[in-house]
N, C-alpha and C positions, 0 to 999 in steps of 0.2 A: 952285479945283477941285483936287481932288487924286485921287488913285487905290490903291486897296486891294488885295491880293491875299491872299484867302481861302484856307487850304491847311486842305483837309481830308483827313487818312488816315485811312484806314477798313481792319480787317481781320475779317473773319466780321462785319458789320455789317446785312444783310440785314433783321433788324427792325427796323431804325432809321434807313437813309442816307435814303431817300427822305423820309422826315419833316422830318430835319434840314436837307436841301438843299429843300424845300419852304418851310422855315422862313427859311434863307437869303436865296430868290428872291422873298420877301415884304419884304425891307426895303428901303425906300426913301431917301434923306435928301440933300436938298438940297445938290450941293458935292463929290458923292462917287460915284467911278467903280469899281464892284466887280466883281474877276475872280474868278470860283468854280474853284481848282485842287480835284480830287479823284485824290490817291494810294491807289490799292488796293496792299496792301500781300500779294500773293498768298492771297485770300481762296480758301476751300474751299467757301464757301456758295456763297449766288446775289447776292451782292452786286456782283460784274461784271454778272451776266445783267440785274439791275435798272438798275445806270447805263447802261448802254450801249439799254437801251429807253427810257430819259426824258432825251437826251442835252439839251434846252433848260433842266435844272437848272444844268447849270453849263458852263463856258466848255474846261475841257481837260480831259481822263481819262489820268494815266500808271499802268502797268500794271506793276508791279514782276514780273521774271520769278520772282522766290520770294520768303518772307515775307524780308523784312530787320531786322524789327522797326519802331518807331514811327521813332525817330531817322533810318534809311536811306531811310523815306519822307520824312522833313521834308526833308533835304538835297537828295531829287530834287524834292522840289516847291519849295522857294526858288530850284531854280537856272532852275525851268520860269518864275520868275514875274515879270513885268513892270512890277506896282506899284510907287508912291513909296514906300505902305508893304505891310509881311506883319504878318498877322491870324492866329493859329492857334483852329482851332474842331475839336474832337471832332466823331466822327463819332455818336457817341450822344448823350441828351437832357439831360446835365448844366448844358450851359450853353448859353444861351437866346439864340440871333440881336436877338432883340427889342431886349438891349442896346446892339448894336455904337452906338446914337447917342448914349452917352454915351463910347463909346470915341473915335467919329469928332469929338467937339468939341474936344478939346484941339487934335489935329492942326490943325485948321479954324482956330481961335481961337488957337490959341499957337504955331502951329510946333512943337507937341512932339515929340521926340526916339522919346521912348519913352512907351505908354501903357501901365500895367499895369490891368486891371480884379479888382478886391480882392471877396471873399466878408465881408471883415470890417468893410468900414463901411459901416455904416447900409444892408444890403442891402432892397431889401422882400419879400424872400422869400428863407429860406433855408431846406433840408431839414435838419434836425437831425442829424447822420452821428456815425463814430466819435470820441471824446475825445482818442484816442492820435493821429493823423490829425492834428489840431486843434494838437496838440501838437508832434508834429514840424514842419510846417509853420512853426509860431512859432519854433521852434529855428535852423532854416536860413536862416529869414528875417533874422533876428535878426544868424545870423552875417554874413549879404550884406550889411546895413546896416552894420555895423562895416568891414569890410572895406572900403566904396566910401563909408563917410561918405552914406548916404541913409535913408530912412525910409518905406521901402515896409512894408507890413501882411501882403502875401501875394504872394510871389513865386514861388508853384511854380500859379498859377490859371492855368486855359487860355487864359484872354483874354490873352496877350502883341501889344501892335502895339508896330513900331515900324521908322524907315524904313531902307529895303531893303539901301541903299548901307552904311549901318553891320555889318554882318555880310556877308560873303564863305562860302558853304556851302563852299569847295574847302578852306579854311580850319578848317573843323569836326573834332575830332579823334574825339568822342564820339556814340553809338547810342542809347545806353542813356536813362533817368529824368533821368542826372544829364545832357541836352544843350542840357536846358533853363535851366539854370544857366551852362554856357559860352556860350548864345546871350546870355543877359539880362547874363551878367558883359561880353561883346565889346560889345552895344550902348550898356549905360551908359560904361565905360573912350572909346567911340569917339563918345558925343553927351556933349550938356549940357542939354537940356529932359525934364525926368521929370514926366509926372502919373501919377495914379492916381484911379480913377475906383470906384462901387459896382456889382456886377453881382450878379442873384439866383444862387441854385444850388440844382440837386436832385438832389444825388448820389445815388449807385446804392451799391449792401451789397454787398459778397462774391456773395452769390447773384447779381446781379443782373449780376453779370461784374467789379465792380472788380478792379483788377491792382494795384495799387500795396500795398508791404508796409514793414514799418518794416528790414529792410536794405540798402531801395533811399536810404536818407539818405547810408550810406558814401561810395558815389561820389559821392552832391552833394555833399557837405563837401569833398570832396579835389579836385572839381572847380572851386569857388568859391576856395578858398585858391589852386591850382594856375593857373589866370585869374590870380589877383590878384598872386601872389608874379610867375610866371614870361611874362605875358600872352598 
């Protein structure tokens, strides 16, 4: 038996949380005890006024007194969370709860360390998104593998597990794109069981709200050297 803790930050998310956490509270799987943390991340919509009306979707609500950005929500919900491991799940429709049971067998079956769940192998769905995207992605990947001697395929995909005790949030220095990279550099440096698993994706375009741009690599690269050189 083991146990999960789900952190989802959400900020202007109103057409989408209650879906997502709908999605969530649908999966079952043998062996596995799931905490649904939801950080609002000082939303302007009605995405409080909805969680706080459907409060049997998930287990805690912290309320960030102003937006902090994505990062200052991770750090208050990993320190809110009580799992063996942390799960991070978007608050919008990219990626799909339906997966976590191929996230949650490694754990199960191997004691893994860390679970990454990959857009690149052999997914059975994938939304066809941008090239450059695609690209970067391979880039930083690419450099995390050299850097820690591993061979993950996609390390910036929202599915990160991996158990709780390996990363210290008081410890976290970064907010930003690149915290994702200091989280996964602290966990691999501080375990030794790595899988990676296939998960579908159906990314969102520009219109559709993505954030992410091709300057946000800077900080990851200086973040993952910065890990690796100084820990």
């Amino acid at each position: 038996m083991i146990s999960v803790s789900i952190l989802i930050p959400a900020f202007n998310e109103e057409k989408t949380i209650l879906q997502i956490l709908e999605k969530v509270k649908a999966v079952k799987f043998d062996g596995v005890d799931m905490e649904v943390i939801v950080i609002d991340d000082g939303s302007q919509d009605k995405t409080v006024e909805l969680l706080e009306a459907n409060p049997k979707l998930y287990q805690t609500l912290i309320k960030m007194p102003a937006n902090g950005g994505k990062g200052a929500a991770v750090k208050a919900g990993i320190a809110a969370a009580s799992g063996d491991y942390i799960l991070f799940q978007d608050a919008d429709l990219e990626y799909d709860p339906a997966d976590y049971r191929r996230l949650f067998s490694p754990a199960l079956e191997y004691q893994a360390d860390v679970i990454m769940g990959s857009r690149f192998i052999a997914p059975a769905c994938m939304r066809v998104s941008y090239f450059w995207h695609k690209v970067g992605n391979c880039l930083i990947t690419f450099i995390f593998n050299i850097l820690h001697n591993t061979a993950f395929t996609d390390i910036y995909s929202c599915y990160l597990m991996y158990r709780r005790d390996l990363v210290d949030p008081n410890n976290l220095k970064t907010l930003g794109w690149e915290q994702q990279a200091e989280i996964l550099s602290t966990a691999v440096q501080n375990g030794k069981v790595f899988y990676e698993v296939p998960i579908n994706y159906h990314g969102r375009t520009y219109e559709d709200g993505k954030k992410i741009r091709a300057h946000h690599t800077i900080p990851v690269v200086w973040t993952m050297f910065r890990m690796r050189i100084f820990g």
